[in-house]
Phi, psi and omega in degrees: 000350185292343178286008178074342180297347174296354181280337231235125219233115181297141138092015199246176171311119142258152168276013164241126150213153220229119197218111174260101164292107169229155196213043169107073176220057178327289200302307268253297195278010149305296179313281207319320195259335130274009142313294192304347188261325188292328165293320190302314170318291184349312217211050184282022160263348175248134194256144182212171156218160176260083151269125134268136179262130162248151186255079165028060167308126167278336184281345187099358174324303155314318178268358160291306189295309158323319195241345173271311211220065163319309160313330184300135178259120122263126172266125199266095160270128197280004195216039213325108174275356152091147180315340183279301218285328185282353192285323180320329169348260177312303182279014141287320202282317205291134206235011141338148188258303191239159169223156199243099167280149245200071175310137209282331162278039153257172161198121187285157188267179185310140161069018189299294181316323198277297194303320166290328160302322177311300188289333182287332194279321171296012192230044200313344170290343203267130167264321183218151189213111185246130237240107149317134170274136172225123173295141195315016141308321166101016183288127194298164192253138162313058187287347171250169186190141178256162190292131208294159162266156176307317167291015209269308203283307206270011181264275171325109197039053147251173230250338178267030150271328176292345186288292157260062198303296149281040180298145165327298190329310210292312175315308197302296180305318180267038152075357208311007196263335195260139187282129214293342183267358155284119161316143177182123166316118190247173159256341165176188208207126172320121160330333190281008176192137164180120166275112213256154157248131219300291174358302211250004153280353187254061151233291208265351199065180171310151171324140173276114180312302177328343182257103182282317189222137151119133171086350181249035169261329103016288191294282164352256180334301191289333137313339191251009171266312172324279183304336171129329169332152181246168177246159154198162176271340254288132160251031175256052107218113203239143193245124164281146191208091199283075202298153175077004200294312194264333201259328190295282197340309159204083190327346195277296181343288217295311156336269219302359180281287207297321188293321170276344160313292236249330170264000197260310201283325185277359176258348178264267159287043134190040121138191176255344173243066129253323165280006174283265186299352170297306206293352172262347164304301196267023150279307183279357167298304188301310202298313181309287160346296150305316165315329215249014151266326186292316172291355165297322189282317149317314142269035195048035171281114184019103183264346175282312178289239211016283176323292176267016158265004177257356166269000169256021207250299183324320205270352166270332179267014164254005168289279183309320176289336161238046163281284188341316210257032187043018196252023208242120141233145195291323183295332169257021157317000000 
């Protein structure tokens, strides 16, 4: 049972299907995906299945997978379609009771899997049940969160959270209040481990495609509280979590994602010049930024890191100028 096929039950229900976006991060979804077989052994009363979407992965992964991880249902994209839409893949597919999205740099710990299903059933009201995180270290990672308010949008990962770090605003979204070994009714749960219940995904639908990467677990929670749905936290099942592993790869990227994320959702609830005025806020940080490499960079303060944050500062604002100019898609990013 340690190869994971005890998961894998043809044509019948399960009370798992376990669904993984991955995107060159080869070593990272080996590990990941043996954690999984090994829980799955662990626990052969719980029926599960395994999809990965690789987003036209360049490293070989889809052939790790092929040749490694056989049980594994994989889908091949020719294309990166971005996090929502591959997860939307798989979860047409998925025959699960529960379905567990599933960062490819993660690794559940001994009994994880057992222990999140364990908790949505005893909480039938529960739509999503998110897993404490932990960095490989073993320190918990921050992982519940209540719903930003707007100005939330413009304090969060802009230059006034370093400004203001431990600000009210900032505690308040991140739960910081709530104790990390406590179970707790949450408003949504960091994307890299969640556990959805199918139900209440055939009620409100699938993840919104409009979100390529960032926010849409975010979107997610909140439609499914909007339906009457509960959210919760458990830390009796922990997930290792190696953060940023796929998004690290290019920072230019990874800014203009989050930014399009971070305007899509505040223009969907509050409104079209409130993501209007984010995206000329946070335009304009970047421009501060930059300014305040380029005079560093003037005085010879470590000048190769200068250099390449301000060539990674030129490709979001050359971004943003052909947004303006209508000339910006994400898929070709």
């Amino acid at each position: 049972m340690a190869d994971g096929k005890s998961a894998i039950i043809p044509g019948a229900m399960r009370d798992l299907s376990v669904v993984i976006v991955s995107y060159n991060v080869r070593p990272l979804l080996a590990r990941c995906l043996a954690a999984l077989a090994a829980d799955l052994a662990r626990t052969p009363t719980l029926t599960a299945e395994v999809f990965v979407v690789d987003n036209a992965s360049t490293d070989g992964s889809a052939a790790l997978v092929r040749q490694d991880f056989p049980w594994v249902h994989l889908i091949v994209n020719p294309r990166n379609v971005g996090f929502a839409r591959a997860n939307n893949q798989a979860l047409t597919l998925a025959r699960g009771r529960y379905a567990l999205l599933l960062n490819p740099d993660t690794e559940v710990t001994p009994g994880a899997l057992a222990r999140l299903v364990a908790f949505a059933d005893a909480h039938p009201r529960a739509a999503v049940v998110g897993p404490q995180l932990r960095y490989p270290d073993g320190r918990p990672q921050s992982s519940r969160r209540r719903f930003p308010t707007l100005l939330t949008a413009f304090v969060e990962s802009t230059p006034l959270q370093q400004w203001f770090p431990q600000c009210r605003l900032l505690r308040h979204y991140y739960a910081a209040d709530l104790p990390d070994d406590q179970p707790a009714a949450v408003d949504w749960v960091v994307g890299a481990a969640m556990l959805v219940r199918r139900a209440a995904i055939d009620a409100v639908g699938l993840l919104d495609e409009g979100y390529f990467l960032y926010a849409e677990e975010l979107d997610w929670c909140r439609r499914l509280k909007a339906a009457g749905w509960e959210v919760y936290y458990t830390p009796e099942a922990v997930v290792i979590h190696h953060e940023g592993q796929s998004s690290q790869q290019n920072l230019a990227r990874r800014h203009i994602l989050f930014t399009e994320s971070k305007c899509r959702y505040v223009t969907t609830y509050h409104g079209r010049l409130a993501g209007t005025v984010l995206r000329l806020f946070l335009t304009a940080t970047v421009l501060w930024q930059a300014a305040e490499e380029a005079t560093k960079l003037a005085l010879r303060h470590r000048p190769d890191l200068r250099r390449e944050r301000l060539r990674i500062y030129r490709q979001v604002l050359a971004w943003e100028a052909r947004r303006w100019l209508g000339r910006a898609s994400l898929e070709n990013l």
